[in-house]
Residue, then its C-alpha position, 0 to 999 in steps of 0.5 A: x916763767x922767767x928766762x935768760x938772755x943768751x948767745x950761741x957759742x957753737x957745738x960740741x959733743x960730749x960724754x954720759x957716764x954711761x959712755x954715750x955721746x951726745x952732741x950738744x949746743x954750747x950757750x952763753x946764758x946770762x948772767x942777766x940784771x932785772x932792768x924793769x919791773x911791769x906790773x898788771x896795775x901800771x902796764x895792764x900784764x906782769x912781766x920783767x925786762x932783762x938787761x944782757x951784756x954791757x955796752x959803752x954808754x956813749x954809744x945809746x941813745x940818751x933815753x935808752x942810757x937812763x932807762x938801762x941806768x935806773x937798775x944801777x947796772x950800767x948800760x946793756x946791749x940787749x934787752x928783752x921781756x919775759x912774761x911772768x906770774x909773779x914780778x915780786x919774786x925779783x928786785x929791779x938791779x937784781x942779777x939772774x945766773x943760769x944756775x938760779x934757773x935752771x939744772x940738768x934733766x930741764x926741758x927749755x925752749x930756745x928762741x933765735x933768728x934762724x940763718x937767712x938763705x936768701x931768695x931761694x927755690x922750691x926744692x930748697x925751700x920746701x924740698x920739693x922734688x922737681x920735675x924727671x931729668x929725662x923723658x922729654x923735660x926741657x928747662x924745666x927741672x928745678x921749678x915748682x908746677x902748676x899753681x892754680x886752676x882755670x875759671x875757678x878760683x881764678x886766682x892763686x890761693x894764699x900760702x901757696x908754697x912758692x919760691x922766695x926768702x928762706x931763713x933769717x926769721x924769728x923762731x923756736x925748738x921746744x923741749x930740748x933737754x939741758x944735759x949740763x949747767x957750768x956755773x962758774x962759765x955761765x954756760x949752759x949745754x942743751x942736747x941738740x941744735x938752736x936756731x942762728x948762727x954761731x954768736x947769735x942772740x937766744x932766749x932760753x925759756x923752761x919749756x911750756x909744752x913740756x914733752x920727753x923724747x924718745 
């Protein structure tokens, strides 16, 4: 399933016309050029690599500039694979818009690099809920508890959920809802939050795990 390179813009809320508001993630989604095109024959899976906005050439490297030049697009500041059945269905130079993808009433998902935290504490990183304020509690109020045992296991169990980076990871929320397409701005409104911040890189697939909600 083809996708789109895009960027997060912000949210915003807007109306149904039943007159209900829906909050809703603003995305810059493409237009993105067909840079590569892989084949099961030559690279051993399908799949095509999309270019998204332009850089100045004098800034990639030499390999990168004549890779990106080969689709006859210039050069592009991004660019990333999409897995799909069919790479015939695109030419290498060929440009995909959001509205050649998708249209309101589409499940996506969206992939981005959510906001780093920095080194953070349990109760920020997994919610826990600390120790009593009173009753005896001292300096000891926002720490985690006992991680282990004694003889047995003799050690710390992997994944225990302790304090450390929070944020700033790849990641993806399936099944929202695309509550409008504006072509002409190359815009897409998805209902709800994406991962990142604002001006952060997405990829926007149709969903794979396709699930209405409630």
């Amino acid at each position: 399933m083809l996708g789109l390179i895009g960027k997060k813009l912000g949210m915003t809320q807007v109306f149904d016309p039943k007159g209900e508001l829906i909050p809703v993630t603003v995305i810059e989604a493409g237009p993105c050029t067909v840079v590569q095109a892989k084949t099961a024959a030559n690279d051993g899976y399908t799949a095509l690599q999309l270019g998204f906005r332009e850089k100045k050439a004098q800034r990639a490297t030499k390999a990168y500039r004549t890779h990106c030049l080969k689709a006859g697009k210039g050069v592009f500041n991004v660019l990333r694979e999409f897995r799909v059945t069919d790479g015939d269905a695109y030419a290498v130079g060929q440009e995909v818009s959001v509205e050649s993808l998708f249209k309101a009433g589409d499940l996506v998902d969206v992939t981005g690099t959510t906001k780093g935290r920095g080194y953070a504490g349990v109760i920020k990183r997994h919610g826990f809920g600390g120790f009593p304020g009173s009753h005896g509690t001292h300096e000891y109020f926002r720490h985690g508890g006992s991680i282990g045992n004694r003889s047995y296991p003799g050690r710390v169990f992997k994944g225990k959920r302790m304090a450390g980076q929070y944020g700033n990871e790849r990641t993806t929320t399936q099944n929202l809802e695309v509550i409008e397409v504006r072509a002409a701005e190359g815009l897409l409104l998805v209902r709800g939050a994406v991962p990142g911040a604002r001006d952060g890189l997405l990829m926007i697939r149709p969903a794979i795990k396709e699930m209405r909600r409630g």
